[in-house]
C-alpha positions as CSV (number, residue, x, y, z in Angstrom):
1,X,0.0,0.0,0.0
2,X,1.5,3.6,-0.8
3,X,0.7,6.8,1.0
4,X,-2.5,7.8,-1.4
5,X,-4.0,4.4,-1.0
6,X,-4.0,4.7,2.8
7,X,-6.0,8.2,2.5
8,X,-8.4,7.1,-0.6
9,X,-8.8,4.2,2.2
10,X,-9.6,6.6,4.7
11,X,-12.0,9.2,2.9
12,X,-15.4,9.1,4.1
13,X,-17.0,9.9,7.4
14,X,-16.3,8.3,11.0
15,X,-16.7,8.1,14.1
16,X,-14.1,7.9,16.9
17,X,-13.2,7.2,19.9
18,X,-10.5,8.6,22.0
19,X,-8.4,7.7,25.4
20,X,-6.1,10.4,26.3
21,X,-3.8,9.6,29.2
22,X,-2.0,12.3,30.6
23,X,0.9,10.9,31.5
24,X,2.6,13.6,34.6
25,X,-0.2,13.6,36.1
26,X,-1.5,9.9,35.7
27,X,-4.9,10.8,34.6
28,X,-6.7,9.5,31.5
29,X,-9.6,11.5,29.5
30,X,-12.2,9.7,27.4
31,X,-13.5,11.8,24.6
32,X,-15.3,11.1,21.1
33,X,-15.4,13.2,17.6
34,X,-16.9,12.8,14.1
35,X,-14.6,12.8,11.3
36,X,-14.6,13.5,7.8
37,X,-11.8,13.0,5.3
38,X,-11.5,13.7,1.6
39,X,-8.8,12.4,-0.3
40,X,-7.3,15.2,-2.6
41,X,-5.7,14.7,-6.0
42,X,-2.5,16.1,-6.7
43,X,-3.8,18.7,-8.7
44,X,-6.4,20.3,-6.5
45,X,-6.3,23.8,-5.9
46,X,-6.2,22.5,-1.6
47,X,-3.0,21.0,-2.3
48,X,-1.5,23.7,-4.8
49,X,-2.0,25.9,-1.8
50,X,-0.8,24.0,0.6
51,X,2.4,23.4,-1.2
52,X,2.8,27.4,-2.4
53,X,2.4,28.0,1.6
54,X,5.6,25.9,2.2
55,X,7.6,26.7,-0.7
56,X,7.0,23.5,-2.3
57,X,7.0,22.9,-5.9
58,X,3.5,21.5,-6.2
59,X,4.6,19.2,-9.1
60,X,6.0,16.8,-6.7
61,X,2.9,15.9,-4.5
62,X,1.2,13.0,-5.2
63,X,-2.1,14.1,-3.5
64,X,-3.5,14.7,0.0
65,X,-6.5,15.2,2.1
66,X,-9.1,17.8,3.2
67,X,-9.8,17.0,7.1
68,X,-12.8,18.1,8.9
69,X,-13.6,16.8,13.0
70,X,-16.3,18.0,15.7
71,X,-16.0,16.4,18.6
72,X,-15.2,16.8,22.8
73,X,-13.8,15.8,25.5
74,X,-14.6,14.8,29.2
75,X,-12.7,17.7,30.8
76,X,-13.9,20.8,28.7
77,X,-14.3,23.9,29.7
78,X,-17.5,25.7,28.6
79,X,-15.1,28.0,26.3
80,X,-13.4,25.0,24.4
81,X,-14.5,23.4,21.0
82,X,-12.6,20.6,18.8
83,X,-13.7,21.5,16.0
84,X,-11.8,22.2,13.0
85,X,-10.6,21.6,9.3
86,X,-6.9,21.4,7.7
87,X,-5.5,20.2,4.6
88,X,-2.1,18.4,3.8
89,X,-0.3,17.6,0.7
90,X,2.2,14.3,0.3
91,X,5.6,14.9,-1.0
92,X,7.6,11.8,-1.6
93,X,11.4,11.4,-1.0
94,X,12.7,11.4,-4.5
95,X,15.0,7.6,-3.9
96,X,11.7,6.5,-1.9
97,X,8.3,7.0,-2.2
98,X,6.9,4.8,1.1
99,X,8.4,8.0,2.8
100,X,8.1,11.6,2.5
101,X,7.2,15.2,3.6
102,X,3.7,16.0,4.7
103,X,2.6,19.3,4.4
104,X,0.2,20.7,6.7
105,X,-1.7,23.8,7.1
106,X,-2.3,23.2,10.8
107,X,-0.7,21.3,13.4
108,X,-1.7,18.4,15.3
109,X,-0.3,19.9,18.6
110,X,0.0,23.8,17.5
111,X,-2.1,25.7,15.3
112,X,0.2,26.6,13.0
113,X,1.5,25.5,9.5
114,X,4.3,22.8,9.8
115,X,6.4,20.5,8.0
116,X,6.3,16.5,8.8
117,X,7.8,13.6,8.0
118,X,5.3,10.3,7.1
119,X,6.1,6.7,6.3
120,X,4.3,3.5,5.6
121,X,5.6,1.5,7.7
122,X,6.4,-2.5,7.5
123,X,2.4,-3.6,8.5
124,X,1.7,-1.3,5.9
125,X,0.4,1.3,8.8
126,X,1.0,4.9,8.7
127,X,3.9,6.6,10.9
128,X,3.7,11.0,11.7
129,X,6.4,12.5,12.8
130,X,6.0,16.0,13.7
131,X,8.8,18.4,15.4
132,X,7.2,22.0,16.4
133,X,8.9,24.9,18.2
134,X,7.6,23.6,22.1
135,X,6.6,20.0,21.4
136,X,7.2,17.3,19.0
137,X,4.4,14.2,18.3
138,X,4.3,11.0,16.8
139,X,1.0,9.2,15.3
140,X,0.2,6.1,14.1
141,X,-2.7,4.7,11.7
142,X,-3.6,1.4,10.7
143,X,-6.8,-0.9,9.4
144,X,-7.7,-3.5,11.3
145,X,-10.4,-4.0,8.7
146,X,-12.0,-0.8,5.8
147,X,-14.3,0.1,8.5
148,X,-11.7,0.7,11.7
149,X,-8.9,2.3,11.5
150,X,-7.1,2.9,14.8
151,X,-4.6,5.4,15.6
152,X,-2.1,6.0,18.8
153,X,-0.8,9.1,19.4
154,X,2.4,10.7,21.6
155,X,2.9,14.4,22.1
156,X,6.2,15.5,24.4
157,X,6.1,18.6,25.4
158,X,9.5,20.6,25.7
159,X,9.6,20.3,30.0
160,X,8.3,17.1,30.5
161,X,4.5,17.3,29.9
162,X,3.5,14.9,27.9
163,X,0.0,12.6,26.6
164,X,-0.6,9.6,24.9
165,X,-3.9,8.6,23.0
166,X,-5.8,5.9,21.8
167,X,-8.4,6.3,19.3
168,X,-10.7,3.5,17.9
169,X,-12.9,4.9,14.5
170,X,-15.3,3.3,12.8
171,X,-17.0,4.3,9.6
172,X,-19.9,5.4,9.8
173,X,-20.7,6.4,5.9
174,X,-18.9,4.2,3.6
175,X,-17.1,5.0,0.1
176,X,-16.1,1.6,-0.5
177,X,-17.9,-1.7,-0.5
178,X,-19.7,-2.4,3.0
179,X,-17.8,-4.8,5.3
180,X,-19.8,-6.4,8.1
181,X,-18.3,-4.6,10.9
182,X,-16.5,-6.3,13.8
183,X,-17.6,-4.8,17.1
184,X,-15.8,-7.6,19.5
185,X,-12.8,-6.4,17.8
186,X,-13.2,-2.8,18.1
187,X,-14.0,-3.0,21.4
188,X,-10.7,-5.3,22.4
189,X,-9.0,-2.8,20.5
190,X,-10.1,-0.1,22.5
191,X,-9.4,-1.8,26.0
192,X,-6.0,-2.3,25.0
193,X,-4.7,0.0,22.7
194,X,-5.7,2.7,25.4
195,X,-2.8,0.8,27.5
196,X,-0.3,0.7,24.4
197,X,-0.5,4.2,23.9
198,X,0.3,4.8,27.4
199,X,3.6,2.4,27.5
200,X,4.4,0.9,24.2
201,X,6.2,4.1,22.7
């Protein structure tokens, strides 16, 4: 699987899940969103963007993705939302195309354009790596099945802070060919991949 057919794989709406542990203070914080991703083709105006934002000659993107989420979380404060949209373009190391640049116009941990690094990894799952100015975070996708995908998240603060999460998400309005979903599954994968996102990084 390349980088494109992981995100045509994940376009479509869902629904997730999400255990954030934070780790100083040995706390954990359930939470829940709705997602929708569009895959982008190369040429899209979105990704032409994206690319001119970063100085990036938009001829060498293979695609990307238009992301929109609403969702909360168990600790809110009346004043805070998560809801939001970005868009992120693909640029593939010229010698190898299983890795590359990811272009984003906002953050996963700041607001703020940045620069990451992606790979599909050996299980064919897909690796973030993000360094920002305070903070750096690492992500993890994969497919269990077309209709969950999972994801495990790290963010390190600069100082010691730091959170892990677990996110189980299920589709909710398929683009591809319906697959009897697998709730037993799911939910083992939720129970324990709340635990590996605490410890297994």
């Amino acid at each position: 699987m390349n980088v494109m057919e992981f995100f045509q794989l994940s376009a479509g709406q869902w629904q997730s899940q999400r255990t954030t542990h934070h780790l100083p203070f040995r706390r954990a914080e359930l939470g829940g969103s709705e997602i929708s991703v569009e895959a982008l083709p190369a040429d899209h105006e979105k990704i032409v963007e994206i690319c001119q934002l970063h100085d990036v000659n938009p001829g060498l993107a293979v695609g990307g993705a238009y992301v929109e989420w609403q969702g909360s979380m168990a600790w809110d404060r009346e004043e805070e939302n998560h809801t939001g949209t970005t868009v992120f373009a693909l640029v593939p190391d010229p010698d190898n195309p299983q890795r590359g640049q990811l272009l984003r116009e906002r953050g996963y941990a700041e607001i703020v354009p940045v620069i990451g690094r992606y790979e599909i990894d050996s299980e064919g799952g897909l690796l973030l790596i993000t360094e920002y100015e305070t903070m750096s975070s690492v992500e993890r996708f994969w497919f269990p099945n077309p209709n969950l995908r999972l994801r495990t998240s790290v963010v390190k603060r600069f100082g010691g802070l730091s959170t892990a999460s677990f996110c189980a998400e299920s589709r909710i309005e398929s683009a591809i060919a319906p697959v009897e979903p697998d709730a037993q599954v799911a939910r083992e994968a939720f129970e324990l991949g709340s635990q590996y996102s605490a410890f297994g990084w």
